[in-house]
N, C-alpha and C positions, 0 to 999 in steps of 0.2 A: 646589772646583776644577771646571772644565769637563766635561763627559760626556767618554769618550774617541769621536773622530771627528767630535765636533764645534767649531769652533773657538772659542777664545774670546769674550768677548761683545769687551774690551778687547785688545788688544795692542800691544807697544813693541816694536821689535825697534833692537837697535843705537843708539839713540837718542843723538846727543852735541850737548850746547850750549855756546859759548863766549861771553865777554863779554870782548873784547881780547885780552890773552892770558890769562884765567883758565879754567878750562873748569871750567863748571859741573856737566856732566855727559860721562859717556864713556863711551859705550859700553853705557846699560845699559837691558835686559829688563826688561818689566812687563807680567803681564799678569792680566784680571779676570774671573770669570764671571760667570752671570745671578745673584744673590740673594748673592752673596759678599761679606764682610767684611773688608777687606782696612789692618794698620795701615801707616803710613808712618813709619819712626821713624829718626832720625839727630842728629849735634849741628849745633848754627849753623854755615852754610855748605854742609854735606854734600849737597845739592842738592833739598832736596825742596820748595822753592817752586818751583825750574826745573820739575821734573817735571810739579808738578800745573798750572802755568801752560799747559806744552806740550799736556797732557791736555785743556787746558779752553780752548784757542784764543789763550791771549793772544800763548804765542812760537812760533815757529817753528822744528824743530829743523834744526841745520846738515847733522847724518846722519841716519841710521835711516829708520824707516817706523812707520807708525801704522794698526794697523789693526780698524774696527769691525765685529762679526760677521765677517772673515776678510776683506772688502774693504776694500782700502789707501785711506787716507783723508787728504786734505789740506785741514787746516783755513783757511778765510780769514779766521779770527777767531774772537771768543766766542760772537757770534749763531749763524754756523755750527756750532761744539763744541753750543750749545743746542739751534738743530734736529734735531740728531742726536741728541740726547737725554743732553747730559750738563751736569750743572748744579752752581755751584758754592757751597756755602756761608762765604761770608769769614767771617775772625776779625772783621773789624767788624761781621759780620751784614749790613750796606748797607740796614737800613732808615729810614724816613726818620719820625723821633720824632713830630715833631707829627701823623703820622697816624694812623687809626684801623687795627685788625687786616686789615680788607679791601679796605684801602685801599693796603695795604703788598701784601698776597697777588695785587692784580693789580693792579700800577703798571703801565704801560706794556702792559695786555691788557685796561684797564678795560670792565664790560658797562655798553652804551649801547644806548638806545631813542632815534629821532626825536632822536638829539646828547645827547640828558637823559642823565647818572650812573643806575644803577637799582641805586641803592643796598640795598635791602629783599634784590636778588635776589645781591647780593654779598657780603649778611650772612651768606644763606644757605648760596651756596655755601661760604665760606669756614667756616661753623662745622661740614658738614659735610667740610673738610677735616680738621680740627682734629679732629674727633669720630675720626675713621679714623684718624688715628694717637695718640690715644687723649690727647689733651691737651687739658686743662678751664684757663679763660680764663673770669675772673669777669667782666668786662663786653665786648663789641666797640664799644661806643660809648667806649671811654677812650683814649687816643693811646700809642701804644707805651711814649713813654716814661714813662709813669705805670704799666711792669710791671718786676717782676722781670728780672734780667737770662736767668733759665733760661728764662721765659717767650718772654721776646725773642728766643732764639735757637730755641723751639720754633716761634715762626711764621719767621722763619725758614729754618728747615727745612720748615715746610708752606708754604711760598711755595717753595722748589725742586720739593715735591713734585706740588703742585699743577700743574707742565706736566708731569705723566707721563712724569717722566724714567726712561733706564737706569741710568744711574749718577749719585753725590749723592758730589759731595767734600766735605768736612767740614775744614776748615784750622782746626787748634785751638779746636773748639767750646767745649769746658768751660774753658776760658780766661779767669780772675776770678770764679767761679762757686763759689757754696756748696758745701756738700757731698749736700745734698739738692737741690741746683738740677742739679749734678752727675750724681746715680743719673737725673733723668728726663730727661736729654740721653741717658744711655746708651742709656735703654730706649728711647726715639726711634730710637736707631740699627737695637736689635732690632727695632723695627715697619716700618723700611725693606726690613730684610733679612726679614722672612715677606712681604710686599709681595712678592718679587721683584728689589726694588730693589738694587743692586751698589753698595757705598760702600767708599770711598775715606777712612778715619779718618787725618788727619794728627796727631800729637802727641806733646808731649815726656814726658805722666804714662804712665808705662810700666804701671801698675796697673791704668789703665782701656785698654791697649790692650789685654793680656791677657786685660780680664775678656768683653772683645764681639769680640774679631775671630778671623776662621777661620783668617787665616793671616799673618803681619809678613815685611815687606820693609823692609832695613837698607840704609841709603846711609853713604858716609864719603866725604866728599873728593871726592864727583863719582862716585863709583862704586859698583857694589851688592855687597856682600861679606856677605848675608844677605836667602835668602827658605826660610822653613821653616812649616811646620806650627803655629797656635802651641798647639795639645798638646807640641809638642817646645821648646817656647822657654819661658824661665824669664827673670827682671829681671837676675840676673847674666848668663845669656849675652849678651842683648842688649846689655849694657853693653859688654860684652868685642868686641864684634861694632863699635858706634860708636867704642870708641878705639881697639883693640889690632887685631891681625893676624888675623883668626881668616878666614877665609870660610866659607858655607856653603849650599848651595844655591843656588849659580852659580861663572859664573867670571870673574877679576878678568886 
């Protein structure tokens, strides 16, 4: 959690979203420090793609306020949410197969000489991207999709991290994924967080939010009826928290 008297790095206050008459979200509180862990867990519907969309520029919310480092901020989009330094990693990854690792790591910021690709120097950068967050990539000359899928979501991850973002949402990373494909998405999460880096773990294996995040925030129905410690959180109470009545650490 944040220093006391300093403000957070993220903040939601009041935040509600509707879509006709369904309200995706009401009302709820979110908020993120510098280097923190933070899981997002609920069942389908309970709101947590509104959230992180709201977070990361795509919607606009109907109430509330958003606020980065303690000034109120209105996003006019994703690029916006990006310059601001918050970056999102989809469950489809969004890389594009046929190309190579650094070619994927700086789509759309690619290093150019005299108009020319400087390809050698984009090798570079990008494997010492990879190196820093401690992910071995047997060739860069091979196209994505000739990797693993744990691999593909570690560049991925080092394509968000590589524009020196604050914050790194992660929308069900380990999603189809081995189980040893699995522990090295985790530990990518832990190299975010000594980084500095504040993430955003969205997901439904409750085993792996427990085992990496500092603290679970629980949505049901649009609204957040759990944000605790997760020293204090266990796979039953959380359970109990997405279906049944329970609140805690807020108010509904």
């Amino acid at each position: 959690m944040e220093q006391r008297g300093n403000p957070p790095l993220v903040e939601m206050k009041n935040v509600a979203k509707a879509f006709g008459g369904i309200h995706a979200l009401h009302k709820v509180d979110f908020q993120l420090a510098p280097g923190e862990v933070v899981g997002l867990v609920g069942d389908n519907g309970a709101g947590k793609s509104t959230l992180i969309k709201i977070l990361s520029g795509v919607y606009t919310p109907d109430e509330g306020s958003l606020y980065i480092n303690g000034k109120e901020i209105h996003f006019e989009g994703p690029r916006h949410a990006k310059e601001l330094g918050i970056e999102t990693v989809h469950q489809d990854r969004g890389l594009v197969p046929g190309f190579r690792v650094a070619d994927n790591l700086f789509l759309g910021r690619e290093q150019t000489r005299f108009g020319l690709l400087r390809l050698r120097k984009m090798d570079s950068m990008a494997q010492q991207a990879l190196a820093g967050l401690g992910i071995e990539i047997r060739s860069f000359r091979e196209p994505v999709m000739s990797m693993s899928g744990g691999q593909q979501q570690a560049v991925a991850v080092a394509r968000a991290v590589s524009a020196n973002p604050k914050v790194v949402i992660l929308d069900e990373p380990t999603a189809a994924l081995a189980v040893k494909e699995v522990a090295k998405v985790l530990d990518l999460i832990g190299q975010l967080k000594k980084h500095g880096v504040a993430v955003v773990f969205v997901s439904h294996v409750l085993p792996e939010i427990l085992a990496v995040t500092d603290r679970i925030v629980v949505l049901r129905r649009g609204q957040k009826v759990g944000d605790l410690p997760t020293r204090d959180a266990d796979q039953d109470l959380i359970v109990k928290l997405m279906i049944g009545s329970e609140v805690i650490g807020c108010e509904i």
